[in-house]
C-alpha positions as CSV (number, residue, x, y, z in Angstrom):
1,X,0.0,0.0,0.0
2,X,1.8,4.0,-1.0
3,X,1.6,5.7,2.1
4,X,0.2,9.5,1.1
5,X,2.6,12.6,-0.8
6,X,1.4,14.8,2.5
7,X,2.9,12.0,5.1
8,X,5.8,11.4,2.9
9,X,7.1,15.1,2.9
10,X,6.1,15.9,6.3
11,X,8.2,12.8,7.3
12,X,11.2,13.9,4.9
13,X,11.5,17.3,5.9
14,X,13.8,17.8,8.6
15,X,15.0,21.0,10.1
16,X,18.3,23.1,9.1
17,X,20.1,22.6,12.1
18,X,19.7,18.3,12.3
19,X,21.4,19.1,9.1
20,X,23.8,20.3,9.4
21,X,25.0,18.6,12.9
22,X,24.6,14.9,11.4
23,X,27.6,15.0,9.2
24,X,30.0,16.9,10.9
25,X,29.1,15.0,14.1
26,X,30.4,11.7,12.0
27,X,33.0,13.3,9.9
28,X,35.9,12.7,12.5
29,X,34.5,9.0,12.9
30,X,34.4,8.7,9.1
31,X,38.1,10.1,8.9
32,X,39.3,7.9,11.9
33,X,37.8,5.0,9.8
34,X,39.5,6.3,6.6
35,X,42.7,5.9,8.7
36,X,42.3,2.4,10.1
37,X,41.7,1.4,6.8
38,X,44.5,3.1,5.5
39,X,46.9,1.2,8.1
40,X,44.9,-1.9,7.6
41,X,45.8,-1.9,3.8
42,X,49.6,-1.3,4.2
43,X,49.7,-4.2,6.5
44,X,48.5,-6.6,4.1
45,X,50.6,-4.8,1.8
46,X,53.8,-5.5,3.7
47,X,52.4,-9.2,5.1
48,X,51.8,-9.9,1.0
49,X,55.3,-9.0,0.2
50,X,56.9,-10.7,3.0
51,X,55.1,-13.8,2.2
52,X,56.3,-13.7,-1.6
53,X,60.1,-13.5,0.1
54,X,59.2,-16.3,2.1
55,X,58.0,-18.5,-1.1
56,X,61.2,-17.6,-3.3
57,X,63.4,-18.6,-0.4
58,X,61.6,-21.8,0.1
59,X,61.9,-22.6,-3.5
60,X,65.6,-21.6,-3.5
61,X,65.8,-23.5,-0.5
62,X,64.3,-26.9,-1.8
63,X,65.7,-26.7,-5.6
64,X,64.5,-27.1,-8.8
65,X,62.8,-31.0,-8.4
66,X,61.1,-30.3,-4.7
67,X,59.9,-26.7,-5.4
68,X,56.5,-27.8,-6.7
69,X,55.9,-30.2,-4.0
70,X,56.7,-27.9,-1.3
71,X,55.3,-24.7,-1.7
72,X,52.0,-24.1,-3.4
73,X,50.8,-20.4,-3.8
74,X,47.4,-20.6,-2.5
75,X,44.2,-19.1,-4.2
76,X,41.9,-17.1,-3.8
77,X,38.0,-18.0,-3.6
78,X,38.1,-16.9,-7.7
79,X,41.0,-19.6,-8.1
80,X,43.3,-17.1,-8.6
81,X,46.8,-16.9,-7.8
C-alpha cells in the first residue's frame, strides 16, 4: 500500500540545524575509519610481500625438483593466484 505525498514530505523534511550537525558530528568518525583502513591496507601490503620473500626462499631452498611439492601459492575463492 503507498503511504500518502502529504505523510511522505512531512516525514522527509527535517530542520536546518539536524542538518547540518549529522555530518560533521560523524566526519571525525568517518576520517578515523578512513585511517584504520588506510593502516589496515599497508599491513596486508607489507604481510603480501613478506610472504612472496618467504616463497622464493623456500623454492631456492628446496631446488628445482622439490619446489612444486613444497610450496604451493594458495588461491583465492576466484581460483586465482
Amino acid at each position: 500500500m503507498l503511504k500518502s505525498e502529504g505523510s511522505y514530505g512531512a516525514r522527509r523534511k527535517r530542520s536546518p540545524v539536524g542538518r547540518a550537525e549529522f555530518p560533521s558530528a560523524l566526519e571525525g568518525q568517518i576520517e578515523e575509519i578512513c585511517r584504520d583502513l588506510a593502516v589496515q591496507v599497508k599491513r596486508m601490503r607489507q604481510l603480501h610481500e613478506q610472504a612472496d620473500e618467504l616463497r622464493t626462499t623456500l623454492r631456492e631452498w628446496a631446488g628445482p625438483a622439490g619446489a612444486d611439492s613444497l610450496v604451493r601459492e594458495p588461491t583465492n575463492r576466484a581460483g586465482r593466484r
